[in-house]
N, C-alpha and C positions, 0 to 999 in steps of 0.2 A: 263244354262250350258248344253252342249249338251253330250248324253251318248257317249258311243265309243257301236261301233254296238254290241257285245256280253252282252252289257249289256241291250241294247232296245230288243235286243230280248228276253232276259228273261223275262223283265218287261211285252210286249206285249204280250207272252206266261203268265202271270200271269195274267196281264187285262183281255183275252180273256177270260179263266175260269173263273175267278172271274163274267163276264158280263153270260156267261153260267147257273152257280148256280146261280144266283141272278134269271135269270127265271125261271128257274124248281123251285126256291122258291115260286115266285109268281103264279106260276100252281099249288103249292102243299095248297098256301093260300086259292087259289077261292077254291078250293077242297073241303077245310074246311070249306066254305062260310064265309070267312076273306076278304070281299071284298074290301072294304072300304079303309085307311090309308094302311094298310097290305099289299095286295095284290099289289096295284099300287105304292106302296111306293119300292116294288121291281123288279116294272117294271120299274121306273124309273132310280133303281138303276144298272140294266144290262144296259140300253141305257147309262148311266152314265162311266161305265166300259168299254164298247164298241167304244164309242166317246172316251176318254180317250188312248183308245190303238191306234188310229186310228192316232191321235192329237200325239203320241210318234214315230208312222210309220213316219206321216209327216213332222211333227219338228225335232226329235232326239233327244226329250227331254222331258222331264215331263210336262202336263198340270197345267195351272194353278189350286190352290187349292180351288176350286169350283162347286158348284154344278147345274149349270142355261151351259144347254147344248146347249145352241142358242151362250151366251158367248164363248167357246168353241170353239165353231167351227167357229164362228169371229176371235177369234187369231189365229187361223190355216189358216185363208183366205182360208176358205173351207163349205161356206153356202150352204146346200142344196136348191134345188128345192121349189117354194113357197109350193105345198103339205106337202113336208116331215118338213119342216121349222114350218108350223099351228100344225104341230102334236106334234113337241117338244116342241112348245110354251104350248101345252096341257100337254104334259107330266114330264114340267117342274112345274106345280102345284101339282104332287104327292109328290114332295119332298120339298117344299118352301110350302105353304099354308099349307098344313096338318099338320103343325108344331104348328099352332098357333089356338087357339082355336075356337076364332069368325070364321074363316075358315072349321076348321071342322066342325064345326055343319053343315054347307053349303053345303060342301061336300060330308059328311054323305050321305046326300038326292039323290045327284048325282051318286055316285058311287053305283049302283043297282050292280045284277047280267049281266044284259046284259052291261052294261056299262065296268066291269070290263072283260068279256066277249069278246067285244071288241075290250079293250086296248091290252087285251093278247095276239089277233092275230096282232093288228098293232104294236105291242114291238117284235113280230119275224122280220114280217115284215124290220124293220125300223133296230132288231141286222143281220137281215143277208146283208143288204145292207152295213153295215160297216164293216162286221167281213170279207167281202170279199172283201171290196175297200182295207182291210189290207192286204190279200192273193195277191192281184192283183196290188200293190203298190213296 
């Protein structure tokens, strides 16, 4: 069902923030040296936020209720670039694997400081390339 515009732009004014705090969370995690589940779990959940408002810009309507942001952005018939594409496919296990046990212990091991370190600059990266295809849309 598609919104009437005074209503997508509330919502995408709400996504946006919402994708906003969700990073300064995860800057405020590594901080704490929460690296692990924590931290990437709210980098996942800005790109999550982000895709989402981006997906409401361009449908006019609510994304499906889901969290696999490669999906996403196939119903939008709007797949990034194979770079940005490998990155979600990455950042799509902070929030789907870490959920489940035999996963995290695995993970655990992965997500060092430099790893999450990392994700943190490609989770700017990756919200400003959306939060502006919203601006420029």
């Amino acid at each position: 069902m598609k919104l009437i515009r005074e209503e997508q732009k509330k919502w995408i004014s709400h996504f946006q923030k919402e994708a906003k705090e969700a990073y300064e969370t995860a800057k405020d995690l590594f901080e704490s040296k929460r690296y692990h589940y924590d931290a990437l779990f709210f980098c996942h959940l800005a790109l999550e936020k982000a895709i989402k408002a981006y997906f409401l810009k361009k449908e006019g309507k609510f994304a499906p209720p889901v969290h696999d942001l490669i999906f996403i952005l196939k119903k939008a018939k709007a797949l990034p670039d194979k770079e940005i594409l490998e990155k979600l496919a990455e950042a799509n296990m902070f929030n789907i694997r870490a959920r489940y046990d035999d996963y995290k212990r695995e993970f655990y091991k992965k997500a060092t400081k430099e790893y999450a370190q990392r994700w943190l600059k490609e989770t700017k990266k990756i919200l400003e390339i959306y939060l502006s295809k919203i601006q420029n849309a």
